[in-house]
N, C-alpha and C positions, 0 to 999 in steps of 0.2 A: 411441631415446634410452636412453641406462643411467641405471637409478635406484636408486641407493644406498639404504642400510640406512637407516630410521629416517628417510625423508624425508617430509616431508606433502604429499598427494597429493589433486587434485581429479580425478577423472576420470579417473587414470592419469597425471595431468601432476604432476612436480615445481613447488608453487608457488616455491622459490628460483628455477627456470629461468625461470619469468615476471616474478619479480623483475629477475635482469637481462638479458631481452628488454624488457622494457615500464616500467621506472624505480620510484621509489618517490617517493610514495606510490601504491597502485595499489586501484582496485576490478576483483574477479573475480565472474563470475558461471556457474555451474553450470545448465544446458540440463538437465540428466539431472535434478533435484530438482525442478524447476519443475512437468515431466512428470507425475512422479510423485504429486506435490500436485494435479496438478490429473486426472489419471485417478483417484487417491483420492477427488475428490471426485465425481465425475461418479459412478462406481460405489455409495458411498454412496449415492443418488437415483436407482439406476436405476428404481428400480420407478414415478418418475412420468417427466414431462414435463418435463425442466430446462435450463435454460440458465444458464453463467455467463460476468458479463462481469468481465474484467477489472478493480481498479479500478487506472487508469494512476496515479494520480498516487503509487503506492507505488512507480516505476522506472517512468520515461518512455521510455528510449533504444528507436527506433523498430523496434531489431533485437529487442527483450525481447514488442512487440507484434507484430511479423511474425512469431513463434511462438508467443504464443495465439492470435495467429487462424487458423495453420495447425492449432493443437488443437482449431479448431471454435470458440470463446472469442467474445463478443462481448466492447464496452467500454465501460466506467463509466467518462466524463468530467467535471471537476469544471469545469473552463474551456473558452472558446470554441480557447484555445491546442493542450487537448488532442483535442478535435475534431478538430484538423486535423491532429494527427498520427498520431489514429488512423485519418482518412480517405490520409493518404501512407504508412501502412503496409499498407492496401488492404481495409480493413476494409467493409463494405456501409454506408452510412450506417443502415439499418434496423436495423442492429445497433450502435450506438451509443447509446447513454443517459447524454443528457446533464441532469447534477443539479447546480446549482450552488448557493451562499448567499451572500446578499447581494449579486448581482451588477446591474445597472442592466438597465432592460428591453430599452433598445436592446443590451446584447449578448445576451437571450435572443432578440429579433428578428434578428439576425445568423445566431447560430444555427439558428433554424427554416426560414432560409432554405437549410440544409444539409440539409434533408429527412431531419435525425437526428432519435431522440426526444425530449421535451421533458420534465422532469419539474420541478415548481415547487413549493417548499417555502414559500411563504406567502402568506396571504391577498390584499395587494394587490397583485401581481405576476399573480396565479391571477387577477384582476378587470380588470387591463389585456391581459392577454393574451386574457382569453374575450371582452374587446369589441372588440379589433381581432379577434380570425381566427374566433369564434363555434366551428361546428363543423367546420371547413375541414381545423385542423390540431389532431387527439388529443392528449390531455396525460394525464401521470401525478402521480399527488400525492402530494407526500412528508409520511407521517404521525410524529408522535412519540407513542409509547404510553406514554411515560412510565416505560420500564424503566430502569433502574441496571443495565447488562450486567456491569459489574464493571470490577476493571483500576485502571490511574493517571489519579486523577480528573482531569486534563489532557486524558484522552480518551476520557473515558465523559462521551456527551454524549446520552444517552436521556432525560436527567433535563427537569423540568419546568422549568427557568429556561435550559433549552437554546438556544443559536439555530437552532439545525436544525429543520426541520419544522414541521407547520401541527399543532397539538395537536387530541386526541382530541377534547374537549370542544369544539372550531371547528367539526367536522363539519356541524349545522343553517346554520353561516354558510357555509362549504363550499358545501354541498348546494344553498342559495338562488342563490350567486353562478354554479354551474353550472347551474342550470336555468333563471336568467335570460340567460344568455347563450347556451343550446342547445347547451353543451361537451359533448364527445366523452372522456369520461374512459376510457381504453383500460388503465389500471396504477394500481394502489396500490404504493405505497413503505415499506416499514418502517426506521425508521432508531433506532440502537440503540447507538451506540458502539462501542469495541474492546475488544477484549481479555476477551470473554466464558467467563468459567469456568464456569456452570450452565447446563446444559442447558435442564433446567427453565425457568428464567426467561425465555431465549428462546424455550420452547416458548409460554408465558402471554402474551410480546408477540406471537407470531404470532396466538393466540386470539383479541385484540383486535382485529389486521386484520382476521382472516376475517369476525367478527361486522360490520365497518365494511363489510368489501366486498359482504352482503349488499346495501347500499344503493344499490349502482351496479349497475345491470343489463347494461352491455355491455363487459363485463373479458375482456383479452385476456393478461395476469398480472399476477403479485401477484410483487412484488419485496423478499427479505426483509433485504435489504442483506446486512452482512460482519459484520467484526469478531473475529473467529476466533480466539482465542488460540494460539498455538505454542510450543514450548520454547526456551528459553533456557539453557537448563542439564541437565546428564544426569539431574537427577532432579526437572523442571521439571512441572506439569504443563500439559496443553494441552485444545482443546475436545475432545472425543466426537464427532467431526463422523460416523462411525458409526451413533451411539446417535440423534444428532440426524437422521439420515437415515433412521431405522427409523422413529422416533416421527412425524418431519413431513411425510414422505412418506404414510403412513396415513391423518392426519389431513386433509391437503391432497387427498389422491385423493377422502376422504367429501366435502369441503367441495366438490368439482367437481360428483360425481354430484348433492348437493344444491340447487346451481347449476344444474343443467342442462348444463353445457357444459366439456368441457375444459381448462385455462387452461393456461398454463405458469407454472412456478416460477422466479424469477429468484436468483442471488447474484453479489454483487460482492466476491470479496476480493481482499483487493491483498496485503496481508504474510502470510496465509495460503500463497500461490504464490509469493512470491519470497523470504522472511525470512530464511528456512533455506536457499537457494539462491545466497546472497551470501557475498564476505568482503572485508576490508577487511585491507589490510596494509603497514605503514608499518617504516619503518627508525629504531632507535635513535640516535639523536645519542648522545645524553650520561647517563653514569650519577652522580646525583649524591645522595649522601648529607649528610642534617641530622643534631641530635644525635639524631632521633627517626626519621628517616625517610628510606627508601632512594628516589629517583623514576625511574625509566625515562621520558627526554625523547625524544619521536621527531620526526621531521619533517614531522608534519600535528598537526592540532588541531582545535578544535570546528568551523574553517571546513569541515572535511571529514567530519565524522563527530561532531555534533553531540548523538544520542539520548539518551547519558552526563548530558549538560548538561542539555538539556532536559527529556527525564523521568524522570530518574534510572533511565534502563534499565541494564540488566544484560547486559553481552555478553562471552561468556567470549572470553580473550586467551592465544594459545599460539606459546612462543617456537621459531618453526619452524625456525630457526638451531641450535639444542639440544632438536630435541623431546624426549631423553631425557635422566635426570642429575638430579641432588640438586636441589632447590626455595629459593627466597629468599622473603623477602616486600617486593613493590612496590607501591609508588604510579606507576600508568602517566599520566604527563601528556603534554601537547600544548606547542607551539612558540607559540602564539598570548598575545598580552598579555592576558589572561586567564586566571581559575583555570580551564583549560579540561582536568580528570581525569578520564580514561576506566574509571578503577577504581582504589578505594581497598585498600590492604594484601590486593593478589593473591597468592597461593601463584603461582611461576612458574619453570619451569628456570631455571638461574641465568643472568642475562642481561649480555651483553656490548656493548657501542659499537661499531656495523655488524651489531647482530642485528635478524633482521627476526620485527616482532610480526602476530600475524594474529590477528581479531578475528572470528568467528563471527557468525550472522544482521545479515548487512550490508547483505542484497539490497534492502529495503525502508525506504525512509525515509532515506537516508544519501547518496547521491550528490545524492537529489532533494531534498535540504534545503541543500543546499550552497552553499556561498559563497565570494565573496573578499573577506573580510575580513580586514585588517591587509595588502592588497594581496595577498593570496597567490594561488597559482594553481592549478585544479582537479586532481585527476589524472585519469586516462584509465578507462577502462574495458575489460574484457578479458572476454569472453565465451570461455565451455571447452563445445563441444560436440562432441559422438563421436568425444571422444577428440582432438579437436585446439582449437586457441587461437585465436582472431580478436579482432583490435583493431576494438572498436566504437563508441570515442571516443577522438579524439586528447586526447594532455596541451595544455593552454593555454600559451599562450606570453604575455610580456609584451604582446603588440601586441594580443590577443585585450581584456584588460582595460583597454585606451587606448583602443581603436577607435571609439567609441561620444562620447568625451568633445570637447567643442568648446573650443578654446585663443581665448581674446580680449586683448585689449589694453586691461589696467585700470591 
């Protein structure tokens, strides 16, 4: 393939060429960044015992988990849904950890009957489940320490009016509802939110596991959840997951020998390994100028790339049609009847009607929020690894979003 001067390039592949192989609007996704995030993190923690599991519901597509788990990777499920597709991606059920909130017990009984792990973030769910299975089938508890990890309060959810988790302070009711039921506690849980910028802080909520998992004598690991901050921008900052690997590894190997016993260290991140390893790239409709304001209209919108709207995330936008050349300032909106603006007054080569925008850290959270709303339809997904392209989602077709619906005679 000849590739011209000044083209944007994922892997050696011109994205315009997957533009028009694969239509617009399109999600791509990079194999070679995923890697590397997640061999970064494993080598940060070599010096203990680690494992991580994926968490899927940051990019579900069954091809994204057939290659963590070829990296060794177990997986953080949140639903009974994603269970099963991480057991059709060929995952061991033993390595599956499934953590849900709010969900009814008959689908955590559903669940357990998939011989994955179980882990139960509250009180009375931990009490019907230890008095059907007793000590039969192991459970892990999902604690909240009560950290502020940091981030858009949206989704820092450590805090003490959280719905996640069973709070520190439950521990004695804890403690009673397991002993009277003869449960098998095999995992502590740490849950902590996203998007953690201090180290520190998450060092302080591990502290408080460890001192809780004193109380459990038969712990097979201590699971410290995610939440990993990443960059967003070139001069963005992200977690230390280094400095956190020096510090918590140390600290975790003392709490073992203290223990008596070996355990493993668990994490689950999900936009950590795919954030950076996403893009999203949509085609310009219409350039249209107010007395005040330039907009760059493309042909998807919040139904497809949502994060803008919902947590006023920040995702830098680069006109890959003109990657180089004099700069404008735009307002990038969506097609959607809605204020649906993916970034307000962007510096951005100056853009033209059939230029295609591509949108940085997409991997995460953006196909998987996805909707058809105002009837529209998804786009596809296109996986770039070594060095070649594979469609790993077809585009929707009208019949895809009818299929479902029952016509009656009113």
């Amino acid at each position: 393939m000849e590739i011209k001067r000044n083209q944007y390039l994922i892997d050696r592949i011109p994205v315009t060429g997957l533009m028009e192989k694969y239509g617009s609007p399109l999600y791509i996704y990079e194999s070679k960044k995923m890697v590397a995030q997640y061999n970064r993190m494993m080598d940060a923690f070599k010096n203990t015992r680690v494992k991580i599991n994926y968490a899927a519901k940051a990019l579900t597509n069954v091809n994204i988990l057939k290659l963590f788990r070829k990296l060794g990777a177990g997986l953080d499920a949140v639903s009974i849904q994603e269970v099963k597709l991480g057991l059709q991606a060929g995952f061991d059920p033993g390595d599956i950890l499934y953590t849900p909130n709010c969900v009814s017990i008959e689908e955590i009984e559903d669940v357990a009957q998939l011989n994955v792990k179980i882990n139960i973030d509250n009180i009375s769910i931990l009490e019907q489940f230890g008095h059907k299975y007793g000590n039969d089938i192991p459970v892990c508890i999902r604690i909240n320490p009560h950290i502020l990890a940091g981030g858009n309060q949206k989704i820092s959810t450590g805090h003490i009016d959280s719905k996640f988790g069973i709070s520190i302070h439950q521990i004695p009711l804890v403690k009673r509802v397991v002993e009277t039921n003869n449960m098998h506690v095999e995992g502590l849980h740490m849950h902590t939110g996203s998007d953690i910028l201090d180290v520190e802080v998450f060092l302080r909520g591990a502290e408080i596991i460890l001192e809780i998992a004193k109380e459990f004598k038969d712990l097979d690991y201590i699971d410290f959840g995610s939440g990993f901050k990443v960059a967003y921008k070139a001069d963005d900052i992200e977690t230390d997951i280094e400095a956190l690997g020096t510090n918590l590894s140390k600290r975790f190997n003392e709490f073992c020998r203290d223990y008596g016993k070996e355990l493993t260290i668990i994490f689950e991140p999900g936009k950590y390994l795919v954030s950076e390893a996403g893009y999203f790239v949509a085609r310009t409709n219409v350039i249209k100028q107010t007395t005040s304001t330039v907009f760059a209209g493309l042909d998807t919108g919040m139904n497809h790339f949502i994060r803008p709207m919902f947590y006023d995330a920040y995702h830098e936008v680069v006109n890959i049609s003109k990657p180089a050349g004099k700069t404008r300032i735009y307002t990038v909106v969506g097609y959607i009847c809605e204020t649906d603006t993916f970034g307000y007054n962007r510096k951005i080569t100056e853009i033209s009607e059939g230029d295609y925008l591509l949108f940085k850290n997409a991997g995460a959270y953006c196909y998987a929020m996805a909707s058809n709303y105002n009837s529209r339809l998804r786009p596809a997904e296109v996986l770039v690894h070594q060095g070649k392209d594979y469609l790993i989602r077809k585009r929707e077709d009208f019949e895809d979003i009818s299929r479902n619906v029952v016509h009656v005679d009113l």
